[in-house]
C-alpha positions in Angstrom: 0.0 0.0 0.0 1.2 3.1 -1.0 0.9 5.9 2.2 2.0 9.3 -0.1 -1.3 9.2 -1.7 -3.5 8.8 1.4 -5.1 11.9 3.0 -4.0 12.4 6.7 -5.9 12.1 9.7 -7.1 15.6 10.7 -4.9 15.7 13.7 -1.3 15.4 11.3 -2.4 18.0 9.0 0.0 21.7 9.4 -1.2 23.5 12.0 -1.4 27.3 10.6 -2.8 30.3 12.4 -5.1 32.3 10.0 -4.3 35.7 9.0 -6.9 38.1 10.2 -8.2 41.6 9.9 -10.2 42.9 12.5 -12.0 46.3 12.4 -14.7 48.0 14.8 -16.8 50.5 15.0 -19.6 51.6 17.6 -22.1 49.0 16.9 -19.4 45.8 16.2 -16.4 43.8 16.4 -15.9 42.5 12.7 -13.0 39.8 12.2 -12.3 38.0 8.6 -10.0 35.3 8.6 -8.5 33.4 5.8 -9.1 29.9 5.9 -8.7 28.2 2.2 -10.2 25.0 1.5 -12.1 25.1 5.3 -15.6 23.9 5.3 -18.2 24.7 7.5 -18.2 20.8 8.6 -14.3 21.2 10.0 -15.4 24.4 11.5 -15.8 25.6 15.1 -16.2 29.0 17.0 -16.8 29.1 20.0 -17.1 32.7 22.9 -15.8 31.6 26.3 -15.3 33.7 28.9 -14.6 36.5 26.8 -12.2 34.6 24.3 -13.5 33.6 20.9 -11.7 30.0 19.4 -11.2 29.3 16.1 -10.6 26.1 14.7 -10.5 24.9 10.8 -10.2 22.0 8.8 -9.3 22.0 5.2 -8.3 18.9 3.2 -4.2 19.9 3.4 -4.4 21.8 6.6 -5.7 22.9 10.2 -6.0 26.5 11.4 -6.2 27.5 15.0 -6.5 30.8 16.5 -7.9 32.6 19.8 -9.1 36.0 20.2 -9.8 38.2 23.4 -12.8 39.9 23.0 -12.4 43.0 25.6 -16.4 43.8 25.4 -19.4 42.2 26.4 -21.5 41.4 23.0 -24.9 40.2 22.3 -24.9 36.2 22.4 -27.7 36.2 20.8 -27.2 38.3 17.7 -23.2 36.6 16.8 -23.3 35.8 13.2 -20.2 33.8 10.9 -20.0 33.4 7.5 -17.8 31.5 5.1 -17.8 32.2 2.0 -14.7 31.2 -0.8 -12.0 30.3 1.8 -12.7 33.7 4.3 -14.2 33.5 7.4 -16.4 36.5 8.4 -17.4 36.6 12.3 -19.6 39.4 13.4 -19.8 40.2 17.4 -22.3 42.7 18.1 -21.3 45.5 21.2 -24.2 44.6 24.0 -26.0 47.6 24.6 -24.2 48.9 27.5 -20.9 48.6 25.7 -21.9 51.1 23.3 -21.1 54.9 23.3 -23.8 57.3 24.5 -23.9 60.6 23.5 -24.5 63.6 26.7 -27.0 66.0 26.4 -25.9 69.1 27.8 -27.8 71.6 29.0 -27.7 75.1 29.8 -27.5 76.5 33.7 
């Protein structure tokens, strides 16, 4: 039996750390990561206590990353989308995380 033509098992494939952009703004925390040849099968994320864990499976490679998230977000409304080999996660600032403007008023 020849073993070079044989996919590896998931757990000796490369372990690579995505390259990622992250950008916010008042409403959001949005982070795109490049994962090529990941499918939403070998995919997790996962928010614990204020980290967020990435972990991807493509057929030549796994991709692992961890992110501190240094707001509270809305659970609720977190959203991820992959779409031709980058990952788009969108973390939504909680309510109380987001800036308030101050009415002033004249004495």
């Amino acid at each position: 039996m020849n073993t070079d033509t044989q996919t590896p098992s998931p757990d000796r494939l490369p372990l690579r750390e995505p390259a990622v952009d992250i950008w916010s703004d008042d409403d959001r925390v949005l982070l795109v990561a490049e994962v090529p040849g990941a499918t939403t099968e070998g995919l997790s994320l996962r928010l614990e206590n204020r980290v967020l864990h990435l972990d991807a499976r493509s057929p030549t490679h796994r991709y692992r990353r961890a992110f501190s998230v240094g707001m509270a977000v809305e659970k609720d409304a977190l959203t991820a989308e992959l779409r031709h080999g980058l990952l788009t996660v969108s973390l939504p600032r909680a309510a109380h995380e987001k800036p308030r403007q101050i009415p002033v008023v004249e004495a």
